[in-house]
N, CA, C and O atoms as a printed pandas DataFrame, in Angstrom:
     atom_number atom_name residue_name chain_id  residue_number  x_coord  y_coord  z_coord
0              1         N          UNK        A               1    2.115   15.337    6.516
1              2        CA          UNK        A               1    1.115   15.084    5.502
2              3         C          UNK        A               1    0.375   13.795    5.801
3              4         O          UNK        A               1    0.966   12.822    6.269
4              5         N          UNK        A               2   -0.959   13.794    5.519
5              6        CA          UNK        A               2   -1.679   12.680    5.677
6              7         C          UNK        A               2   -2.008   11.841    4.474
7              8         O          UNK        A               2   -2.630   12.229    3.485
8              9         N          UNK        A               3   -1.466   10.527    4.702
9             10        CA          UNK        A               3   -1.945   10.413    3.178
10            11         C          UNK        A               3   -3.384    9.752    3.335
11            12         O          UNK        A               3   -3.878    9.245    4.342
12            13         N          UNK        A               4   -4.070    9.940    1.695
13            14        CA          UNK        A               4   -5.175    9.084    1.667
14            15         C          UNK        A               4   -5.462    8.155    0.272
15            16         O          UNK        A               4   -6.522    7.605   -0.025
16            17         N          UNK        A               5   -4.547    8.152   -0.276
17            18        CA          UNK        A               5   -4.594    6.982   -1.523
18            19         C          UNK        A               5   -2.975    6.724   -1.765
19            20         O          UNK        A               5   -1.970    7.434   -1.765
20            21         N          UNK        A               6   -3.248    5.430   -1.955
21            22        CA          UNK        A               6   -1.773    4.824   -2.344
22            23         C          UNK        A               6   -2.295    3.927   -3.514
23            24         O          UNK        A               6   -3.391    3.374   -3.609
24            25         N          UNK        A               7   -1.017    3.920   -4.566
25            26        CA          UNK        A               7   -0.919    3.181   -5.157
26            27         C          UNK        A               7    0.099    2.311   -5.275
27            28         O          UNK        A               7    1.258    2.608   -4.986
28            29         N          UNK        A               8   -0.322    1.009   -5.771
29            30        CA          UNK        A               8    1.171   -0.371   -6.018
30            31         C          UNK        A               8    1.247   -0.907   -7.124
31            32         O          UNK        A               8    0.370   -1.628   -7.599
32            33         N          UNK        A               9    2.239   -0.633   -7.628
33            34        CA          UNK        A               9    2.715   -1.167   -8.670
34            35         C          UNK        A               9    3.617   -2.589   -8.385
35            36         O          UNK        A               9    4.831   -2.507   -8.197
36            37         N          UNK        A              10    2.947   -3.822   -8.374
37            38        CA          UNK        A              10    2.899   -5.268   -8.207
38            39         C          UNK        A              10    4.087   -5.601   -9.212
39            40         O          UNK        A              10    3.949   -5.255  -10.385
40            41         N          UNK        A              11    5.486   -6.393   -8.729
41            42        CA          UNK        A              11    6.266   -7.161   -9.661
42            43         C          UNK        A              11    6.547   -8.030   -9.122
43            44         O          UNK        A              11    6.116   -8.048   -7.969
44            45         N          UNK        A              12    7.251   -9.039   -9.483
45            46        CA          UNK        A              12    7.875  -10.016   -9.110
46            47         C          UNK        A              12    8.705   -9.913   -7.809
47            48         O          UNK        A              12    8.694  -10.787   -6.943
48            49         N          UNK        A              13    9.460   -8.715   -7.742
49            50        CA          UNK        A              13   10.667   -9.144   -6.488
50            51         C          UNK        A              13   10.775   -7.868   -6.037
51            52         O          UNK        A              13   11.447   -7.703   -5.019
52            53         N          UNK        A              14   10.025   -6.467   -6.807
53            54        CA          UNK        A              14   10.695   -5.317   -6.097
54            55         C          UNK        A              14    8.811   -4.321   -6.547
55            56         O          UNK        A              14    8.200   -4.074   -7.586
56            57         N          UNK        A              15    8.596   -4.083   -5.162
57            58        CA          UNK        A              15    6.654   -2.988   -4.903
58            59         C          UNK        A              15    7.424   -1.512   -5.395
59            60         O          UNK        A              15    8.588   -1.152   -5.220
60            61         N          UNK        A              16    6.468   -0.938   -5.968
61            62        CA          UNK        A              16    6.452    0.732   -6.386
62            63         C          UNK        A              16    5.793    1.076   -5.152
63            64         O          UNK        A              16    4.881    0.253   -5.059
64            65         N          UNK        A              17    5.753    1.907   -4.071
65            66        CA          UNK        A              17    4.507    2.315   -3.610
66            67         C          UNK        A              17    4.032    4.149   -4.046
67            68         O          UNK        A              17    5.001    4.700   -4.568
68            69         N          UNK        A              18    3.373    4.653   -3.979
69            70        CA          UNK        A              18    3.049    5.948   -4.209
70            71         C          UNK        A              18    1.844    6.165   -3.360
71            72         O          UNK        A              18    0.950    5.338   -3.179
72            73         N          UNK        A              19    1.924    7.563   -2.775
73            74        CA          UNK        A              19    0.915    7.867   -1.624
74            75         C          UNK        A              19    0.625    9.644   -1.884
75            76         O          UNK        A              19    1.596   10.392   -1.993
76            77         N          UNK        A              20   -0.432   10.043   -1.942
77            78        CA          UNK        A              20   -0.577   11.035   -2.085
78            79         C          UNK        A              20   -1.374   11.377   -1.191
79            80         O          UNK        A              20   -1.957   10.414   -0.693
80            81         N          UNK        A              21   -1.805   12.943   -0.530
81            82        CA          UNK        A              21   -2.711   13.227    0.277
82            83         C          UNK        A              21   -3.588   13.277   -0.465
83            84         O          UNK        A              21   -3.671   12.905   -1.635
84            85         N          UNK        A              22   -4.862   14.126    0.731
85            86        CA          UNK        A              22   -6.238   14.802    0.108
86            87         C          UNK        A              22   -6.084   16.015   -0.885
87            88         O          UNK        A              22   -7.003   16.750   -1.249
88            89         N          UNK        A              23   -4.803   16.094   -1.246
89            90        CA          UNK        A              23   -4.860   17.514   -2.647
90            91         C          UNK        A              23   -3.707   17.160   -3.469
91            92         O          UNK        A              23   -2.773   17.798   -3.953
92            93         N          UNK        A              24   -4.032   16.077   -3.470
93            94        CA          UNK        A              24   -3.209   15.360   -4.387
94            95         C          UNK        A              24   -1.250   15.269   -4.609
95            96         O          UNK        A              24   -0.478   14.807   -5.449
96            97         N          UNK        A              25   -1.158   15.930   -3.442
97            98        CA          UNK        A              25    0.341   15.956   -3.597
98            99         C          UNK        A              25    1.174   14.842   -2.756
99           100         O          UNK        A              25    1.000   14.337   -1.646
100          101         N          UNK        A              26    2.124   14.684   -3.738
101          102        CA          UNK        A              26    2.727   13.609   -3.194
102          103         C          UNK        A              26    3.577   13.567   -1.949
103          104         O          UNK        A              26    4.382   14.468   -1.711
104          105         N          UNK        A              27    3.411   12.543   -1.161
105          106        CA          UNK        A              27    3.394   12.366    0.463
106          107         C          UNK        A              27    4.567   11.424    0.448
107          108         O          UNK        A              27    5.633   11.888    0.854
108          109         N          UNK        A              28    4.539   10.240    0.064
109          110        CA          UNK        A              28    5.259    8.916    0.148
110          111         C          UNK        A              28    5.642    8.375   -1.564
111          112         O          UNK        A              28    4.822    8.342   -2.482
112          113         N          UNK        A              29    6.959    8.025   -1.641
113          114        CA          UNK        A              29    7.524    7.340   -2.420
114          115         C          UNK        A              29    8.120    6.094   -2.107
115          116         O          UNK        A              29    8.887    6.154   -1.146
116          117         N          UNK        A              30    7.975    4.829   -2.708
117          118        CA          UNK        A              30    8.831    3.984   -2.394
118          119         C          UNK        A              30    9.153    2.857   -2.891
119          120         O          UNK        A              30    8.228    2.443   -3.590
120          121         N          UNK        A              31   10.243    1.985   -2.857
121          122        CA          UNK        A              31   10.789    1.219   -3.981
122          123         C          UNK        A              31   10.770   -0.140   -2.760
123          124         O          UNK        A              31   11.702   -0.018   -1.964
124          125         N          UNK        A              32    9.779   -1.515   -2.472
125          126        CA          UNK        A              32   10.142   -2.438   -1.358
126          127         C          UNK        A              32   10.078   -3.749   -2.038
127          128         O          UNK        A              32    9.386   -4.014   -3.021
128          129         N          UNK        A              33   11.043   -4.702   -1.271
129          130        CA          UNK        A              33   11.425   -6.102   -1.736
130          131         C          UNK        A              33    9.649   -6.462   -1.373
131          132         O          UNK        A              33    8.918   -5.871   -0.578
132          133         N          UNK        A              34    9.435   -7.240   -1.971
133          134        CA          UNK        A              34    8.465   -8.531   -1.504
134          135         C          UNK        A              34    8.173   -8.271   -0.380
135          136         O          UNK        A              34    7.351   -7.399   -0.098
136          137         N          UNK        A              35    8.923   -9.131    0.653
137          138        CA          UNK        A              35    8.975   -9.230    1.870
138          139         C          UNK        A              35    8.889   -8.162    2.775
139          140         O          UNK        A              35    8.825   -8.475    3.964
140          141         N          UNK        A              36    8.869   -6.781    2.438
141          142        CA          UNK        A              36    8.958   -5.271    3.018
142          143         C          UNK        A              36    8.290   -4.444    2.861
143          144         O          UNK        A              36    8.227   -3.543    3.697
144          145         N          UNK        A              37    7.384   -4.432    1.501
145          146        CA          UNK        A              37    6.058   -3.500    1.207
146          147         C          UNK        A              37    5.411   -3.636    2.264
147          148         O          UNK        A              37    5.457   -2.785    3.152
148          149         N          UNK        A              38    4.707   -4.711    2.350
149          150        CA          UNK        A              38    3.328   -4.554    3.874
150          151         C          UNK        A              38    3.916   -3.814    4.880
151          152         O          UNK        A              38    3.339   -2.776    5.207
152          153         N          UNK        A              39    4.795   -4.078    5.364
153          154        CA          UNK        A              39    5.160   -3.395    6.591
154          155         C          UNK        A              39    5.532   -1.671    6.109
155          156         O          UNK        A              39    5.214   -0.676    6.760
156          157         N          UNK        A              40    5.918   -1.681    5.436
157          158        CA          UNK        A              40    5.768   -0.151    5.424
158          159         C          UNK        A              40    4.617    0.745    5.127
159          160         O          UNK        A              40    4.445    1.932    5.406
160          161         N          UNK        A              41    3.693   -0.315    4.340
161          162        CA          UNK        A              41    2.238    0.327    4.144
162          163         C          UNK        A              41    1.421    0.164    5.464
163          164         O          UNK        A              41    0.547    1.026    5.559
164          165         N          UNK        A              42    1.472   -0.666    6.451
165          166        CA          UNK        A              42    1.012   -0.537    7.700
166          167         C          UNK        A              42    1.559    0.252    8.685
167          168         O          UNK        A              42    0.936    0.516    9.713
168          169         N          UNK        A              43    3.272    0.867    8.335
169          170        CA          UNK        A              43    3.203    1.864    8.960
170          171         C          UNK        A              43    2.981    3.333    8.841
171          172         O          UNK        A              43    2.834    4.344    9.528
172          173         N          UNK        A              44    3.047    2.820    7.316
173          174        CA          UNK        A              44    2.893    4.750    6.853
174          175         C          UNK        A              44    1.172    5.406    6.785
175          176         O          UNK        A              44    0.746    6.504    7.142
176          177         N          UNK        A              45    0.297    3.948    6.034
177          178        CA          UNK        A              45   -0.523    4.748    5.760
178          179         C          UNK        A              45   -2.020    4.129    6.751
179          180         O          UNK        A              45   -2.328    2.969    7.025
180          181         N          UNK        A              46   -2.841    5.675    7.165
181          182        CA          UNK        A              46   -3.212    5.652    8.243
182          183         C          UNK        A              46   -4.828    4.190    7.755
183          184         O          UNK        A              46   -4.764    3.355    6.853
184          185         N          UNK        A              47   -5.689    4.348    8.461
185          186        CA          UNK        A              47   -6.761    3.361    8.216
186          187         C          UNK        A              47   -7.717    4.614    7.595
187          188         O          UNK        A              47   -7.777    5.833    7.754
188          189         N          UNK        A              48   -8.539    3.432    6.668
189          190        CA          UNK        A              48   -9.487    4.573    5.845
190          191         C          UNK        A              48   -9.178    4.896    4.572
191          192         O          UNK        A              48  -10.029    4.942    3.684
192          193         N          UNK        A              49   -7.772    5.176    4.369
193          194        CA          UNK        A              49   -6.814    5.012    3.115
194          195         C          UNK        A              49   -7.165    4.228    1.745
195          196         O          UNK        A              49   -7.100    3.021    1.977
196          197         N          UNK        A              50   -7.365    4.376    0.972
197          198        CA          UNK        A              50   -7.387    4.027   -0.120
198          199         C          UNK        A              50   -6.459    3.347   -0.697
199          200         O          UNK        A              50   -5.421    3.966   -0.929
200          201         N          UNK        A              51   -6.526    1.936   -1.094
201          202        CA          UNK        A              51   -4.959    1.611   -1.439
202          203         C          UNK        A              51   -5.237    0.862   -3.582
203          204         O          UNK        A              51   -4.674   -0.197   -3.304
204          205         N          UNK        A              52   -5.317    0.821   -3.926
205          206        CA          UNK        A              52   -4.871    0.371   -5.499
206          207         C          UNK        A              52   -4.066    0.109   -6.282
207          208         O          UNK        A              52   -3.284    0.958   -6.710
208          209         N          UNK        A              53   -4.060   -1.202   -6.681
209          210        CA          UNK        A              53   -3.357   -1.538   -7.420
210          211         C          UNK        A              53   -3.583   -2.679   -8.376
211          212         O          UNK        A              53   -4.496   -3.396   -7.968
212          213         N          UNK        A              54   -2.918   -3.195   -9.813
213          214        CA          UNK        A              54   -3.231   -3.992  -10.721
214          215         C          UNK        A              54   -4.499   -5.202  -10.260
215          216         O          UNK        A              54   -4.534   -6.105   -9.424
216          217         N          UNK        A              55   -5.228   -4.806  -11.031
217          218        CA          UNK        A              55   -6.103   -6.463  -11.180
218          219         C          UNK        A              55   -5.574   -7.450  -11.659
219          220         O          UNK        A              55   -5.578   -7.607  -12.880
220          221         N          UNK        A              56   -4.808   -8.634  -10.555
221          222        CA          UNK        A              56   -4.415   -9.918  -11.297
222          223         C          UNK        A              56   -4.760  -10.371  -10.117
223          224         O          UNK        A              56   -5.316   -9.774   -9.195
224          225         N          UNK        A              57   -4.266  -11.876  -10.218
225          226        CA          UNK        A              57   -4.454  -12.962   -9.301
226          227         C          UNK        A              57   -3.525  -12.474   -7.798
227          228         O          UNK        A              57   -3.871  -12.708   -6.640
228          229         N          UNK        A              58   -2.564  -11.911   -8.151
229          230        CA          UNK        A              58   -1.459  -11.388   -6.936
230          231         C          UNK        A              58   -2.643  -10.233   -5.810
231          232         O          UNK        A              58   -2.777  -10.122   -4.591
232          233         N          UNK        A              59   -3.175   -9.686   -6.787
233          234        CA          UNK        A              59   -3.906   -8.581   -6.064
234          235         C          UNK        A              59   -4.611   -8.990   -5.166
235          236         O          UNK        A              59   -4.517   -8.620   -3.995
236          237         N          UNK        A              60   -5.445   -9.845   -5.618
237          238        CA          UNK        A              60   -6.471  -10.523   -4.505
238          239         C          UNK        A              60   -5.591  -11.029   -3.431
239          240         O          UNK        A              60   -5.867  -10.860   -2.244
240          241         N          UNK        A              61   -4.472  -11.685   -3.862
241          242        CA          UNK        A              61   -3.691  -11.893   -2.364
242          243         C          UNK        A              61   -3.546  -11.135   -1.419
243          244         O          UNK        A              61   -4.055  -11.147   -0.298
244          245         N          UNK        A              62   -2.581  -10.226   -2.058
245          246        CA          UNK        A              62   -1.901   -8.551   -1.434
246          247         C          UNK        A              62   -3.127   -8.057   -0.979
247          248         O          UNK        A              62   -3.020   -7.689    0.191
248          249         N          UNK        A              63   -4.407   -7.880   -1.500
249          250        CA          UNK        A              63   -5.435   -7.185   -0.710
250          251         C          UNK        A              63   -6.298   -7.940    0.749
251          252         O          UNK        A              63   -6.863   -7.349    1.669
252          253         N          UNK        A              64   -6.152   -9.284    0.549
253          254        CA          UNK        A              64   -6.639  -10.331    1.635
254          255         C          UNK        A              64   -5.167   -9.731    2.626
255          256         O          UNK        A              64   -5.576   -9.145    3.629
256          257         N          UNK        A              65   -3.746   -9.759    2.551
257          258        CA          UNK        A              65   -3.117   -9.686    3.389
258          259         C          UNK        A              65   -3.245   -8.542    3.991
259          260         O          UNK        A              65   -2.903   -8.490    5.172
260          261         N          UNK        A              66   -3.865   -7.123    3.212
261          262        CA          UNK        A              66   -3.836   -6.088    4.000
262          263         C          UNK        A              66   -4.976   -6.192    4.704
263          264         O          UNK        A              66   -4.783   -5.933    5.892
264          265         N          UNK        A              67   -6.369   -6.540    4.376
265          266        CA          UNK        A              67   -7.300   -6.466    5.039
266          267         C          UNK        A              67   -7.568   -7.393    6.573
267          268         O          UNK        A              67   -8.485   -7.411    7.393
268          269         N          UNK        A              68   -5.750   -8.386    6.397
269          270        CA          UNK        A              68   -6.011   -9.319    7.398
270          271         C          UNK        A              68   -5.038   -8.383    8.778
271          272         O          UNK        A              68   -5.122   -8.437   10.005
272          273         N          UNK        A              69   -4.193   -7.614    7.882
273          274        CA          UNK        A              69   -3.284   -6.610    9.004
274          275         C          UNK        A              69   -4.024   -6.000    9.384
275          276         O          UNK        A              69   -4.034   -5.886   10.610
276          277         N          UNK        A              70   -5.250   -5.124    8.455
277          278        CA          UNK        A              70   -5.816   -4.103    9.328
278          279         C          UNK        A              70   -6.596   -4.506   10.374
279          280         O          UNK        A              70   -6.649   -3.764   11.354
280          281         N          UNK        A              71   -7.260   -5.611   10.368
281          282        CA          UNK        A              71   -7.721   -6.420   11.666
282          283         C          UNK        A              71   -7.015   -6.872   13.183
283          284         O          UNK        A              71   -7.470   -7.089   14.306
284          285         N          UNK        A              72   -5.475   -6.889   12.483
285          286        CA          UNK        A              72   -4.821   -7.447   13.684
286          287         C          UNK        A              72   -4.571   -6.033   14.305
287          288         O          UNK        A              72   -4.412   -6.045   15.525
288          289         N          UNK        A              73   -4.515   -4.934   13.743
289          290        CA          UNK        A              73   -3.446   -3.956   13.979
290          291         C          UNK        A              73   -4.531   -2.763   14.743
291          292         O          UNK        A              73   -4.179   -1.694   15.241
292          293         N          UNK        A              74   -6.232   -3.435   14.639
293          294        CA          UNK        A              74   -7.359   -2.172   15.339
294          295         C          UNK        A              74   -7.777   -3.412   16.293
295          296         O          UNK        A              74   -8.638   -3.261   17.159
């Protein structure tokens, strides 16, 4: 399955991730420390992907860090 939208559910110490394809069925589940979400969202989900999650101050981080992986990683 390919996914093309993920969502994150942002906490303190433990990421929700959720990934669904193009027909909406679910692809990826996952429960990651802090330190372990990115890396599994850079390996699971492809470029182009859609990713979303909460508007707070964390977000803007988490989204600068992915947009700085997807640079290193093409």
């Amino acid at each position: 399955m390919n996914i093309s939208r993920v969502g994150v559910d942002i906490a303190k110490s433990v990421f929700h991730v959720h990934g669904v394809d193009r027909h909406d069925q679910v692809a990826w589940r996952g429960k990651y420390s802090r330190d372990k979400w990115l890396d599994a969202i850079i390996k699971r989900v492809p470029a182009g992907a859609e990713i979303g999650m909460e508007a707070c101050a964390a977000s803007h981080h988490w989204a600068r860090q992915l947009q700085a992986e997807a640079i290193t990683s093409s």
